[in-house]
VOTI-304957 format. One line per 4 residues: for each residue x, y, z of N, C-alpha, C. Coordinates in steps of 0.001 Angstrom, whole numbers, plus 500000, padded with zeros to 6 digits. Layout:
BEGIN
X/Y/Z/X/Y/Z/X/Y/Z  ...
This chain:
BEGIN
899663/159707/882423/899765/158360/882958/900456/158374/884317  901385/158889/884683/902271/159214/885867/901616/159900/887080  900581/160960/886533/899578/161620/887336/898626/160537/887640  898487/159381/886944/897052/158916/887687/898031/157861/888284
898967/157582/887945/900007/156228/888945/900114/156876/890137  900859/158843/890688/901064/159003/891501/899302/159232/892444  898451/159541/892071/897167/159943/892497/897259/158330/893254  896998/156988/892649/896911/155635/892990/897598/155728/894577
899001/156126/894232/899529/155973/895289/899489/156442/896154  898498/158114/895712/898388/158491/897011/897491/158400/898105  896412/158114/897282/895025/156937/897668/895799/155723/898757  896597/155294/898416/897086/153699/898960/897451/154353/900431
898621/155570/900103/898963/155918/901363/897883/156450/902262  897115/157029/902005/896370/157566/902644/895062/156923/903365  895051/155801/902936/894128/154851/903501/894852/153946/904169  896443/153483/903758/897249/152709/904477/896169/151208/904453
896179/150155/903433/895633/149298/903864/894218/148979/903088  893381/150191/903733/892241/149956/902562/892104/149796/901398  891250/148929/901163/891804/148519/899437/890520/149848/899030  891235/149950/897683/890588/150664/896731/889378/150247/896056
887842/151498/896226/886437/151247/895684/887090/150453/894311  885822/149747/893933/885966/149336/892623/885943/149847/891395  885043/151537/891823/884540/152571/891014/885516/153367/890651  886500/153620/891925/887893/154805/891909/889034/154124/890999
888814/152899/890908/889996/151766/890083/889682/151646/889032  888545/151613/888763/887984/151658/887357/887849/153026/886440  887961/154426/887276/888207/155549/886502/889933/156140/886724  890517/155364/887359/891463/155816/887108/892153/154871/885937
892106/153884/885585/892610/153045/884924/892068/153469/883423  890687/153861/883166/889709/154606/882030/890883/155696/881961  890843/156659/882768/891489/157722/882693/893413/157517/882218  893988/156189/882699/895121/156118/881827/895022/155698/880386
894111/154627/879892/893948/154204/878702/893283/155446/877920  892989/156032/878394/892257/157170/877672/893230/158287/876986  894489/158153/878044/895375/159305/878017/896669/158741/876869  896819/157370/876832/897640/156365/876047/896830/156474/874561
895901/156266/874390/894768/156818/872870/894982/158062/872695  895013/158952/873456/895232/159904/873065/896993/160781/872514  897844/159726/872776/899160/159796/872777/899373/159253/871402  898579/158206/871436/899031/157345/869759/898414/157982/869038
897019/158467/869373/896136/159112/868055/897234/160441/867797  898010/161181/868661/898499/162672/868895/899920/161836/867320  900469/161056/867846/901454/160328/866739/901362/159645/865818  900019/159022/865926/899638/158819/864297/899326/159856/863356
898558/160883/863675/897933/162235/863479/899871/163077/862819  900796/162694/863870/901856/163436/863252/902932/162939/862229  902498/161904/861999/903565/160490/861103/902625/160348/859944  901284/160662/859920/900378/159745/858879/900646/160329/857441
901219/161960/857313/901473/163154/856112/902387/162673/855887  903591/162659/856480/905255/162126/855914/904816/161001/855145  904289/159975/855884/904291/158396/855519/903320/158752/854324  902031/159203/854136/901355/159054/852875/902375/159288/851686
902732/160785/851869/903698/161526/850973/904905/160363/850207  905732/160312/851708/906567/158546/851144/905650/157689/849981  904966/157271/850243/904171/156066/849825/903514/156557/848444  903141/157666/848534/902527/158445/846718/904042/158419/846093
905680/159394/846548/906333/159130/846096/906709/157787/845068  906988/156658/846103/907249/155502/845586/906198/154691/844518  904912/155295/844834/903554/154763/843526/903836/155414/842811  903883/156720/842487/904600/157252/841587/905971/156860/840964
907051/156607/841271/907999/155897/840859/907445/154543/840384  906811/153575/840986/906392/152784/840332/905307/152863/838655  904660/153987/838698/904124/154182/837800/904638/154819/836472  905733/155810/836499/906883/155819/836141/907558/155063/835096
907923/154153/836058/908191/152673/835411/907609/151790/834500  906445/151755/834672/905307/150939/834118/905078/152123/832815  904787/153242/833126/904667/153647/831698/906088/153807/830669  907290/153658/830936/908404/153084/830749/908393/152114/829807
907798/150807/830943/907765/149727/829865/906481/149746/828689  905516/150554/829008/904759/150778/827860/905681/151024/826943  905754/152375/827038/906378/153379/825526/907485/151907/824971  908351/151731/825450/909430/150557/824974/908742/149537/824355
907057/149004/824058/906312/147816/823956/905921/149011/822543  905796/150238/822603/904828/150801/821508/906103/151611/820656  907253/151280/821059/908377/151514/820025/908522/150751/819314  908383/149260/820066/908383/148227/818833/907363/148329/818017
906146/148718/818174/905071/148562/817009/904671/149392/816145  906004/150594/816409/906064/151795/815463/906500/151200/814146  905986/151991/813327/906278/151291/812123/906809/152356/810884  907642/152079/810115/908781/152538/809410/908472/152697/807937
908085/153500/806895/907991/153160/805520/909030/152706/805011  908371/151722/804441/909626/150513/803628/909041/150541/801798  909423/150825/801009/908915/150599/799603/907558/151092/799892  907208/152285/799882/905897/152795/799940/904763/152246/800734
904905/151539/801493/904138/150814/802624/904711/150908/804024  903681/150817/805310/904434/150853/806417/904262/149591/807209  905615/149551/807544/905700/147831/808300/906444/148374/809519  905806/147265/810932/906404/147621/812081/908038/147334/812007
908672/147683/813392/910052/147818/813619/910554/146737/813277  909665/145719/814001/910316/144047/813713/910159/143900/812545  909310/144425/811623/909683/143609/810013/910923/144432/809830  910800/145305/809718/912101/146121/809238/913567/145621/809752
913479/145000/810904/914786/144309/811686/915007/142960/810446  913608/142365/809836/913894/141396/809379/914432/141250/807904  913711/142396/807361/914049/142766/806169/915582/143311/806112  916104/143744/806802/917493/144391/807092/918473/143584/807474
918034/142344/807904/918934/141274/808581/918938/140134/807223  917900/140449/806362/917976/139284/804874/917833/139854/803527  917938/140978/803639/917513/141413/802586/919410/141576/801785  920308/141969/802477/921318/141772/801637/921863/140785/800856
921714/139542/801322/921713/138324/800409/920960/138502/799324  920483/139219/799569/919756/138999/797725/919954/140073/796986  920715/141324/796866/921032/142268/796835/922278/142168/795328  921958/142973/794118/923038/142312/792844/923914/143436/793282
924021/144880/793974/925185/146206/793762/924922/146352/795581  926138/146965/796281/926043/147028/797378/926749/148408/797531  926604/149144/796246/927235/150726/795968/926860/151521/797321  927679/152176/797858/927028/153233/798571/927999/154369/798358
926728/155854/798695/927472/156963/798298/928809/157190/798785  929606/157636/797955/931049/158084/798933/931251/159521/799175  931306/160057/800620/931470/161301/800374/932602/161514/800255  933514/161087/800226/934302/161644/799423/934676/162072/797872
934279/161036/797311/934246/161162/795863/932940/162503/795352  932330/162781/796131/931564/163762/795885/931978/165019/796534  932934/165120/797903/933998/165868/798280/934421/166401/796901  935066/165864/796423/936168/166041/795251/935685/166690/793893
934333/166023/793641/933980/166623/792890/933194/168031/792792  932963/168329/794096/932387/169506/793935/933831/170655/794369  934549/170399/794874/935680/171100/795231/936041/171550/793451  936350/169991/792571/936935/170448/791724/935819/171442/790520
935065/171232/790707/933780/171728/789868/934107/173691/790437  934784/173869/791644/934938/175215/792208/936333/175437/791989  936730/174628/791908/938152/175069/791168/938417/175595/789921  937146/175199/788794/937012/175161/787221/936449/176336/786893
935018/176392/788137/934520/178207/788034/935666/179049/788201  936092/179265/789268/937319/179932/789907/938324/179809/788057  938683/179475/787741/939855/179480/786782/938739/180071/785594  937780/180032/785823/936864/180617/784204/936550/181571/784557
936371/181917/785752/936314/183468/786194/937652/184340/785701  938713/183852/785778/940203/184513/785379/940095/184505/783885  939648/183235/783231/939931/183058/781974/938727/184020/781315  937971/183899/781758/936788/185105/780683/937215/186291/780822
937598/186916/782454/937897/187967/782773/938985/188822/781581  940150/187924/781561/941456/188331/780411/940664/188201/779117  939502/187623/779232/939023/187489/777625/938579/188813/777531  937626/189184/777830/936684/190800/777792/937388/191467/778493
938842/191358/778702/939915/192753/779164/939226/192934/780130  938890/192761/781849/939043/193058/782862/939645/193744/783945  939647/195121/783794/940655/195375/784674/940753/195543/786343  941711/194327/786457/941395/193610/788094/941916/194621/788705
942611/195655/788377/943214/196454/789975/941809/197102/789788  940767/197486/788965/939932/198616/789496/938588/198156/788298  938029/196662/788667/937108/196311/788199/935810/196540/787915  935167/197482/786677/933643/197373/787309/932904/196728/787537
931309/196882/788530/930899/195968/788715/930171/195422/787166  929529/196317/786192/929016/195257/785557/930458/194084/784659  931276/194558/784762/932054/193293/783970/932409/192447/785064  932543/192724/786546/932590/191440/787187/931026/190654/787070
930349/191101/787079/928661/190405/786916/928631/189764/786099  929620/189714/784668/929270/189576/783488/930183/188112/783481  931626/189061/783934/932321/187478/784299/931938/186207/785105  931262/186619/786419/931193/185634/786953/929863/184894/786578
928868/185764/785774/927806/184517/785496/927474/183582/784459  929300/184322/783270/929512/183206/782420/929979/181937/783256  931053/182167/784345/931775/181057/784997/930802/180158/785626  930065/180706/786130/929048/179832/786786/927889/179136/786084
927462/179670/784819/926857/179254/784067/927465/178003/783090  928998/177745/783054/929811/177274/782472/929776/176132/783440  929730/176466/784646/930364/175354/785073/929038/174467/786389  927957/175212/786083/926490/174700/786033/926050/173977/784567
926357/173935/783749/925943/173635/783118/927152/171899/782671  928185/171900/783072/928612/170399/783180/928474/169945/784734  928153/170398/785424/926904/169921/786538/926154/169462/786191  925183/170134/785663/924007/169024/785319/924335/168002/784496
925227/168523/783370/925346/167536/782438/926037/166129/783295  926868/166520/783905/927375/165564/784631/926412/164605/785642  925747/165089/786117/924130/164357/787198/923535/163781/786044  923215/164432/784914/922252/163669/784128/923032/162221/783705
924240/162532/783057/925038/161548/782624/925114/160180/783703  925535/160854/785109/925424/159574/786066/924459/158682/786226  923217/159724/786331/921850/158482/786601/921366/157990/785249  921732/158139/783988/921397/157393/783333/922363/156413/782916
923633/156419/783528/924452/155099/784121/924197/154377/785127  923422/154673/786276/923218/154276/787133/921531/153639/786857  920846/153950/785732/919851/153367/785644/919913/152112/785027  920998/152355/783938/921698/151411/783215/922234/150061/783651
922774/150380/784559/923091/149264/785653/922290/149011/786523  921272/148866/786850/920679/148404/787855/919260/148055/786648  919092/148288/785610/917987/147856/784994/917710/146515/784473  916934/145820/783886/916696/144341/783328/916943/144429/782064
918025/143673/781571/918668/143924/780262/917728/142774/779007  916362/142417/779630/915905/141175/779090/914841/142800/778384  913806/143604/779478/913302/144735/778941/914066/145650/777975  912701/145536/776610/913277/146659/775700/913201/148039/775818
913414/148941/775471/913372/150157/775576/913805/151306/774455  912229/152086/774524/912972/153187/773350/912539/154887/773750  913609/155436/773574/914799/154986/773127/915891/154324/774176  916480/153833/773419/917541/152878/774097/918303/153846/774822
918944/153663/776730/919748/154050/777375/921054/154631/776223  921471/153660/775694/922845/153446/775115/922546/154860/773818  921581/155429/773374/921541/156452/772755/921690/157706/773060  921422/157789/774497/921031/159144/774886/922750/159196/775899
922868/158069/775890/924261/158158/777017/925476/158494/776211  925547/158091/775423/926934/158591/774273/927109/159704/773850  925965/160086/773404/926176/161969/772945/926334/162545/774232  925450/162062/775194/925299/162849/776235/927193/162753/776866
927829/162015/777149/929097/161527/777263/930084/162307/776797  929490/162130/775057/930576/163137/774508/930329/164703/774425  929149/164617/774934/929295/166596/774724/929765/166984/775902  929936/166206/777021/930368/166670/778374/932014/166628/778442
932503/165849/777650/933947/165614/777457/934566/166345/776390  933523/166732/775669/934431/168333/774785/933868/169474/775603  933173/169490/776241/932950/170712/777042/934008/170935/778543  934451/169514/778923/935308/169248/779738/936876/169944/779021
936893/169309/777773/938492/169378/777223/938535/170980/776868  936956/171632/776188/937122/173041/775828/937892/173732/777041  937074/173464/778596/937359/174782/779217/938728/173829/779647  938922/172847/779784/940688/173062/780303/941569/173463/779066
941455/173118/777732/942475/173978/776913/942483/175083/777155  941414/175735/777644/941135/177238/777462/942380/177905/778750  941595/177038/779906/942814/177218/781406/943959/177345/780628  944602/176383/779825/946115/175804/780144/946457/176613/779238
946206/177187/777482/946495/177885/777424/946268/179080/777348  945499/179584/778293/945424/181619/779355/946279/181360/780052  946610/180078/780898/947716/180546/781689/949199/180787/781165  949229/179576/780045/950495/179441/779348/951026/180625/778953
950056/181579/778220/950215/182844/777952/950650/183830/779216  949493/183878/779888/950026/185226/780681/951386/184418/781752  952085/183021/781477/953467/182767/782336/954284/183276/781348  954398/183137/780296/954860/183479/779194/955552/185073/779178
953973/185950/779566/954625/187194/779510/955392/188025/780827  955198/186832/782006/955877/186997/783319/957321/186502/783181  957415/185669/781949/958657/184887/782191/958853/183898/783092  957902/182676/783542/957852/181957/784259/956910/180873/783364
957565/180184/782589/957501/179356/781332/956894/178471/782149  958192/177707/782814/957856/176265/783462/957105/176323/784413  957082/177358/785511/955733/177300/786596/954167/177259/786180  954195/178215/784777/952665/178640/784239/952292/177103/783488
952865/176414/783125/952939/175270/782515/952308/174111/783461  953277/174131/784313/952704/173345/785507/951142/173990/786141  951049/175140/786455/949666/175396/786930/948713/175664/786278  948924/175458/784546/948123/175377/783381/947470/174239/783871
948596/172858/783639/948009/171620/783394/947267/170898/785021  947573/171999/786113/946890/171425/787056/945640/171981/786927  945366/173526/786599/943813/173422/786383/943113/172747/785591  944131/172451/784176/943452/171949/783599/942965/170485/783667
943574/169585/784718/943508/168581/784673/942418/168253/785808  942447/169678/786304/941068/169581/787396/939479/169827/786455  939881/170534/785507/938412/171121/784991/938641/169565/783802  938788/168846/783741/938800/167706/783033/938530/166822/784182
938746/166092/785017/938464/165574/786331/936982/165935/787251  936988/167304/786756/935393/167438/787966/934245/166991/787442  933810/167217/786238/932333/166350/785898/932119/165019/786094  933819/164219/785860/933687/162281/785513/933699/162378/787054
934254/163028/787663/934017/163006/789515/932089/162518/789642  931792/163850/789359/930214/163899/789282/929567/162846/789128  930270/162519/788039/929483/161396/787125/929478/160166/787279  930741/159495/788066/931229/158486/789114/930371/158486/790023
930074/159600/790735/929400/159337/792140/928027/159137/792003  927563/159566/790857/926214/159328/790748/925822/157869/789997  926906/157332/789140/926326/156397/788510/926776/155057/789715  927474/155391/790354/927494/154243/791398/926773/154434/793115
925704/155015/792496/925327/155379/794271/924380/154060/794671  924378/153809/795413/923878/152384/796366/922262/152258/795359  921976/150866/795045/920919/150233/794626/919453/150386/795704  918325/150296/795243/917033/150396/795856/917320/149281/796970
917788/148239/796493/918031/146714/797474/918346/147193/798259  919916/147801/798280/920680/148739/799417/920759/149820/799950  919743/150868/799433/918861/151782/800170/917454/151339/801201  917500/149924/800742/915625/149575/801781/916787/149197/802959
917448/148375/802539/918903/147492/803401/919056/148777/804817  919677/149748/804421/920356/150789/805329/918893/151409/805797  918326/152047/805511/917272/152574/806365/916553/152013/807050  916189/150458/806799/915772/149799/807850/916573/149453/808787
917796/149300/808424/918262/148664/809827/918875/150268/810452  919024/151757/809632/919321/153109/810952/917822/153114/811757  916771/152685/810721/915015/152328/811606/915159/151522/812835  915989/150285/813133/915997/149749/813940/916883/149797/814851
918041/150806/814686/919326/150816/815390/918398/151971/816221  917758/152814/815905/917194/154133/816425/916126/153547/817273  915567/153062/816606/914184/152327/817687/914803/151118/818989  915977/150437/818689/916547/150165/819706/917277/150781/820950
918073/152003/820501/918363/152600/821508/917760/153479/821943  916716/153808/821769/915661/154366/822161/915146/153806/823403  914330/152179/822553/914116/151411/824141/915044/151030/825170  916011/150771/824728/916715/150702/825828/917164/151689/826875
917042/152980/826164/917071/154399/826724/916592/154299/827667  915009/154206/827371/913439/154167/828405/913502/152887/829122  914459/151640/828543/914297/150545/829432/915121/150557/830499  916173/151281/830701/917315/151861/831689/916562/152662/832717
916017/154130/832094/915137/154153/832892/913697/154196/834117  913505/153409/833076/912342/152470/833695/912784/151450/834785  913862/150575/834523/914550/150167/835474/914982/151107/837089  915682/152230/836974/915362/153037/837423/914841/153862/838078
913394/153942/837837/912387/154312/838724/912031/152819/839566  911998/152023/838718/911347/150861/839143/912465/150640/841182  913900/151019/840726/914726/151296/841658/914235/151520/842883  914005/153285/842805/913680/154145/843143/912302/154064/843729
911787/153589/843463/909835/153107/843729/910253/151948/844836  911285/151013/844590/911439/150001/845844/912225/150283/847150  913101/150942/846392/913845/152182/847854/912877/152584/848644  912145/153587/848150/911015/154332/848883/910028/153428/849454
910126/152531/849069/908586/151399/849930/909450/150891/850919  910595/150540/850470/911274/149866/851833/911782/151340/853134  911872/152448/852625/911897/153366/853752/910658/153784/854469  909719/153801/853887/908333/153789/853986/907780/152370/855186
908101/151206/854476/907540/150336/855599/908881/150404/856896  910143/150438/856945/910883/150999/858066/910252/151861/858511  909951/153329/858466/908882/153973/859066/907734/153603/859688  907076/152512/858696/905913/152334/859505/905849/151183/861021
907049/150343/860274/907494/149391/861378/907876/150467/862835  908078/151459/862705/908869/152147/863970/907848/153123/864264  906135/152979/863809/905457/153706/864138/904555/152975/865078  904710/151803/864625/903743/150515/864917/904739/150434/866409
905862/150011/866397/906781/150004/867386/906694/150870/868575  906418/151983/868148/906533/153129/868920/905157/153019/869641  903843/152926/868939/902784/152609/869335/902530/151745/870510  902794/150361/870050/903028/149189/871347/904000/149143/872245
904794/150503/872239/905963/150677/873661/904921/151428/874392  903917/152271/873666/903155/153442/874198/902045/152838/875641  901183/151649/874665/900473/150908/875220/900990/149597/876326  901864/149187/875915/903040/148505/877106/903063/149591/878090
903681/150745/878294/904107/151581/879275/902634/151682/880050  901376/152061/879209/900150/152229/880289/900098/150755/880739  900133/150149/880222/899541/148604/881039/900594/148022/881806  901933/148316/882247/902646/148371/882832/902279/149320/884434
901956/150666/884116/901733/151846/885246/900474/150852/885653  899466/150806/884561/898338/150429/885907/898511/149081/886454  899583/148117/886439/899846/146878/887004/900270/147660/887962  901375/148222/888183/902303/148821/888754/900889/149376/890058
900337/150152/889754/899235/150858/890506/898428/149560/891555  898151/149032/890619/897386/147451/891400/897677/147108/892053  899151/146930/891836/899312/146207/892912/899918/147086/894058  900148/148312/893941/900426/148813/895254/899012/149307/895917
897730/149424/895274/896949/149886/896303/896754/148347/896669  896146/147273/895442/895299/146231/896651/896202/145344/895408  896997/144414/896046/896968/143503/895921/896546/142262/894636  895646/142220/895064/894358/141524/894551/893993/142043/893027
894308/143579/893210/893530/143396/891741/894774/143262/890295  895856/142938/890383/896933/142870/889635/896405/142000/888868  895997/140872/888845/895208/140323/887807/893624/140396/887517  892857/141145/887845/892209/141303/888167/891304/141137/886640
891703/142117/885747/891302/142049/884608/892472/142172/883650  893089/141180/883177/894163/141306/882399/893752/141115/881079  892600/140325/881089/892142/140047/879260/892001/141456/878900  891725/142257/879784/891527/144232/878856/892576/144344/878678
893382/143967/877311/894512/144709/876955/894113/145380/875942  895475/146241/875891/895529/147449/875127/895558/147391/873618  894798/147200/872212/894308/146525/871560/895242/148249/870219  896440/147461/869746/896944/148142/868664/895393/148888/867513
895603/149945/867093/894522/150601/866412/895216/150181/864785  893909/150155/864127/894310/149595/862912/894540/151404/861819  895429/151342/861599/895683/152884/860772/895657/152730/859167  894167/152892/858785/893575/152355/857506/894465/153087/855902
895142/154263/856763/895602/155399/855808/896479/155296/855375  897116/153862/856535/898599/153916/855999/898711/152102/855076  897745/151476/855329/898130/150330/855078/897477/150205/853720  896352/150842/853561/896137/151001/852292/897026/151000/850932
897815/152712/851535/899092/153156/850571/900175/151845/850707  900323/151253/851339/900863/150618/851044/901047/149098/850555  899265/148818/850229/899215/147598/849516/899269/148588/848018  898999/149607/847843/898856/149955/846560/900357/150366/845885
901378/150814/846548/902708/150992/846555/902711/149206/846080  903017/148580/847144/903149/146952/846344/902977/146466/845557  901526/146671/845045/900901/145974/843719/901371/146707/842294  901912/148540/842537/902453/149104/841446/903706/148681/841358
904409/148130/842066/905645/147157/841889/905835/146250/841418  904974/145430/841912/904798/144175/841253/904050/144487/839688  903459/145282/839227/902860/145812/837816/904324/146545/837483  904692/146943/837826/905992/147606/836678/907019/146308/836697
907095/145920/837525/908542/144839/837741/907680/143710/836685  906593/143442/836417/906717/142366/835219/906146/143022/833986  906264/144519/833973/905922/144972/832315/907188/145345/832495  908267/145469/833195/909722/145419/832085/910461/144514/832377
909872/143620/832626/910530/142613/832525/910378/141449/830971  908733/142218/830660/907906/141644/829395/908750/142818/828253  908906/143677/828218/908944/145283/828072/911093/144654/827591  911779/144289/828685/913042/143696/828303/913032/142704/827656
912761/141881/827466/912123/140348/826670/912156/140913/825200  911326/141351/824852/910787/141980/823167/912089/143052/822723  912939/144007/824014/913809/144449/823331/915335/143796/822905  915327/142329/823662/916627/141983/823389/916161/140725/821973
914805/140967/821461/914326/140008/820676/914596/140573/819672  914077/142023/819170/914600/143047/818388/915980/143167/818049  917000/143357/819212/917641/143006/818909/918868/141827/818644  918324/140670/818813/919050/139811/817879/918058/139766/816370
917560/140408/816164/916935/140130/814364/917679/141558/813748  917993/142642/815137/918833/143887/813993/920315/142995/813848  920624/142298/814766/921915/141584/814519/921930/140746/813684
């Protein structure tokens, strides 16, 4: 552009006066606009990769998002087995939010009480392991293996066997209670529960007499009367204690009412923070997708900018030129202005960047709606 301004001028000087052919004004002026197209095409050509790249970024973030608020729309319509059938999240919120009112036992397991009982159930082996051992003469400094084999799979067999008795005993207390006392039944609960009761409670009382007195004896021959006495009656009061442990925890473990109760609503506590997981970040991208469009159109604003300083500067030089050779032609043709190029590559990406914005920004906004609906019915 500067080369054909100074060429102008040197034409002017060199004629001093003569105005300039109409033909020489007209290719030099071709020849600046030509050189200005070729400046913007040279900078659109070097801006158009960054800016696409920007602009897929941020559609991508927008899309992101939008599948975001999907998954969060198809968490709710996951659906949960409830009583041998499957019902979506929201019934389960509803069933969990009413179903305790109607509920006759609100038992739930205790681990502790089942702590205890299996501790003491290993406390009872452990002491029948000693007590059989002194029975069939064991000799503990230099034991063989088949009499330890022999010992320990009476103990364990001993004390498996008021295990079960003890599980069986519970759930047919626990059936007992939770059954319809209007239905008959044969044989009757109340038959099978009493023997069953009492053979577990002489099998209970056998092996703690047995503890209290093996130990009583061998304190006896230590000479430690009153200690063996005391740690008689604590095993023994453990191997009397561990089955009704058992048998407690099982006959009071939480009702069907209050088993549908709790799993639907850990069904809905899980399926809630879940969506909200994905609704955070979905939010998020959705962020991130508007960041990038707004750095993206700053860019493009300062490309566009940069462009029409480009085309200003030529139509500036060849005024500038005009009027130093002739005068006259400074207005000469001013309607030929320099006509911004439309850059199809970029405006595209960026109605489509927009419209994935506007598509994620109202599916989580639909997408947030349904999860704070969920949860007021888990509440």
């Amino acid at each position: 552009m500067f080369a054909v301004l100074v060429e102008m001028l040197r034409l002017a000087h060199v004629r001093r006066g003569v105005p300039l052919r109409a033909g020489e004004a007209v290719d030099l002026e071709v020849a600046v606009r030509v050189g200005a197209a070729r400046r913007v095409q040279r900078a659109i050509a070097a801006t158009v990769p960054s800016l696409s790249r920007s602009a897929r970024r941020a559609e991508r973030a927008a899309q992101r998002a939008t599948r975001m608020a999907t998954s969060v729309l198809s968490l709710r319509q996951r659906t949960v087995a409830v009583s041998g059938r499957s019902v979506p999240v929201s019934e389960a919120a509803v069933i969990a939010s009413a179903a305790p009112n109607g509920t006759r036992h609100r038992d739930r397991d205790g681990v502790l009480l089942r702590l205890l009982g299996v501790l003491l159930l290993l406390v009872d082996v452990a002491a029948l392991i000693i007590v059989i051992g002194f029975l069939v003469n064991v000799d503990w400094a230099a034991p063989s293996p088949a009499d330890l084999v022999t010992v320990v799979a009476l103990a364990v067999f001993g004390g498996a066997v008021q295990a079960m008795l003890a599980v069986r005993l519970g759930k047919l207390l626990w059936a007992r209670r939770h059954s319809d006392p209007d239905v008959e039944e044969y044989p009757r609960r109340g038959a099978v529960v009493v023997p069953l009761a009492g053979l577990l409670g002489l099998l209970a009382a056998l092996a703690a007499a047995a503890l209290l007195v093996r130990v009583d004896v061998e304190a006896q021959l230590a000479q430690a009367g009153t200690l063996g006495t005391a740690v008689g009656l604590l095993l023994a009061g453990s191997a009397l204690a561990a089955p009704w442990c058992v048998v407690a925890q099982e006959a009071y473990r939480e009702s069907p009412e209050a088993a549908l109760v709790r799993a639907c609503a850990r069904a809905v506590v899980r399926t809630d923070r879940a969506a909200c997981r994905r609704l955070a970040f979905g939010r998020w991208c959705l962020d991130t997708a508007v960041r990038r469009e707004r750095g993206y159109r700053a860019r493009y604003t300062r490309l566009r900018a940069r462009l029409h300083a480009e085309y200003l500067r030529a139509e500036e030089a060849v005024r500038i030129a005009r009027g130093l050779v002739d005068p006259q032609l400074v207005h000469a043709r001013d309607d030929e202005a320099f006509p911004l190029p439309d850059v199809p590559e970029l405006d595209e990406p960026a109605r489509d960047v927009a419209d994935a914005i506007r598509t994620a920004r109202a599916a989580l906004a639909f997408a947030a709606g349904d999860v704070r609906e969920d949860h007021d019915l888990a509440g």
